[in-house]
C-alpha angles and dihedrals in degrees: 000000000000112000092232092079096064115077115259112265136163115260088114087135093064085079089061089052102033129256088233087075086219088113109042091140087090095058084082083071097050133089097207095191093139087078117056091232112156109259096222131051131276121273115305085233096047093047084047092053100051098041083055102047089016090118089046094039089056099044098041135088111241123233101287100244099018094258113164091045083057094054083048093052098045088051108048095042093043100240121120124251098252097061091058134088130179138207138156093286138332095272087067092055099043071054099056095034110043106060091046093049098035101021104137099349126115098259131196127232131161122235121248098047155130096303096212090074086060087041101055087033093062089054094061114049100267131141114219117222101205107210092201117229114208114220142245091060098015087208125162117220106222107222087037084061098040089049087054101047092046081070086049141050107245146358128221109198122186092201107200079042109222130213081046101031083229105155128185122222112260079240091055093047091058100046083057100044087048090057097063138085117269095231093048107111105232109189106191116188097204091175086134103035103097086060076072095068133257119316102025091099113111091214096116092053093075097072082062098032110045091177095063123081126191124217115219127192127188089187113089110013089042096046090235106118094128089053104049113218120153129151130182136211111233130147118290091247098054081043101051086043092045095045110073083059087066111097117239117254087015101138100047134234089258092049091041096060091035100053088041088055094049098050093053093044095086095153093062102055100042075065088062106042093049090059097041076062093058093040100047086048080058104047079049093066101039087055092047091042091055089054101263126139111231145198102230094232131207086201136075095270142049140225123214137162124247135182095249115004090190093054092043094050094046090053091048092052096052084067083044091256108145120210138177125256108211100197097099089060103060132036087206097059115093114180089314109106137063121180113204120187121225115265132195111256112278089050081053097051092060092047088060090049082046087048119028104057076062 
């Protein structure tokens, strides 16, 4: 298949380590911050659990529908069963959903935004609707959203927004969500919203609102991107009539306790995010105090504004620092905008070598 007809995304390091995994080794002298990876590990428990039962996990057939890590999900984020569906990560399921929610209708992004939604529209017969954000804050206004999707079908938020970190308040989602036609299909990604503390996923807001869906990734919050598990919220209807298109066995036995153990380790991850908190505030300030105009960001990344982002990200290659290009999200960027994920301390220290000469 020729590679132009995926959507642009980071992974650009795994050309420094070798995509044929036979050297990784070499991933100890990359900096991989093209891609939103969670700069610590997976949940102690969760690690604990798989090196104990890791022969058995490997050799042994899952659970056919994932069915004990759905009772997990629905009970510690305080949805029933029967509103959640799950799949091998949350890009399957943008894959499955999308078309069969969006397919053909006028739907809303904003811009900038995660450029796969554009990407898998455009496949299926949709129009995109770009509401504009203005930099340096990217910031939608509300009433100003709701006024432009009433004109349009459907509306697809990243909330926290990537590629800005720009995130809305839980209060501000659902006075969105409640101005809105019943019938009016609302998609909402929420892969960075737990980096904006406990209680802002909309999660709740789909037992009273059965048009709206919410995206969930355990990739990046929950430190789990090698093992694909994603699950969204959705009304039990759309769920009981999505769910026979899932493959049996699709999320695996590993992914499965794994993903059961981190999602019960709470404790853990308000640590980290805690102290994403404290790394991201740094990188801020690295980034200022080289002269860059940043997004002030909610997520685990940040946005800022450069002179040339090829020739940056060229430069920052050639030290085996990868960087995000954000040309591919916007139409309207044009060689303006670089997104850098937040990194522990010894990755940031060399970030602010890489920055600050310049």
């Amino acid at each position: 298949m020729n590679m132009g007809e995926f959507a642009v995304h980071g992974g650009d390091f795994f050309g420094a380590i070798g995509i044929r995994l036979d050297e990784l080794e070499k991933r100890h002298d990359v900096v991989n911050a093209d891609v939103l990876d969670a700069w610590y590990g997976p949940s102690p428990r969760a690690l604990s659990a798989v090196r104990e039962h890791l022969d058995w996990l490997i050799r042994t057939s899952p659970p056919t529908h994932a069915e004990g890590l759905r009772q997990v999900v629905a009970e510690c984020r305080g949805v029933s069963e029967a509103e959640v569906l799950l799949g091998p990560g949350s890009s399957h399921l943008i894959f499955l959903l999308i078309p069969r929610l969006f397919g053909g209708k006028r739907v809303v992004l904003l811009d900038p935004t995660y450029g796969e939604y554009a990407h898998l529209l455009g496949q299926h017969g949709a129009t995109i609707e770009r509401f504009n954000l203005n930099g340096p804050e990217f910031r939608p206004s509300v009433p100003d959203l709701i006024e432009f999707c009433q004109q349009h079908e459907g509306l697809i938020l990243v909330n926290p927004n990537s590629p800005t970190g720009v995130a809305l308040t839980l209060a501000e989602v659902e006075t969105l969500v409640s101005s809105l036609p019943t019938d009016y299909p609302i998609w909402i990604d929420e892969t960075y919203i737990d980096y904006c503390g406990e209680g802002q996923s909309a999660e709740p807001l789909v037992q009273a609102h059965p048009n709206l869906v919410v995206c969930k990734s355990m990739s990046k919050f929950y430190a789990l991107s090698g093992l694909r598990v994603g699950y969204v919220v959705a009304a039990p209807d759309l769920v009981r009539t999505v769910e026979p298109e899932i493959a049996p066995w699709s999320v695996g036995l590993l992914a499965q306790l794994a993903a059961a153990e981190a999602l019960r380790d709470t404790e853990y991850y308000e640590a980290r995010r805690a102290e994403t908190a404290t790394l991201r505030a740094e990188l801020e300030a690295t980034l200022t105090e080289a002269g860059f105009e940043i997004t002030p960001s909610a997520a685990n990344f940040i946005m800022f504004r450069v002179e040339s982002a090829r020739a940056l990200v060229a430069d920052a290659e050639k030290q085996n620092i990868f960087l995000r290009n954000c040309d591919s999200l916007s139409p309207r960027f044009k060689d303006d905008y670089v997104r850098v994920a937040v990194k522990d301390e010894p990755f940031l220290s060399r970030l602010k070598q890489f920055f600050m000469p310049r």
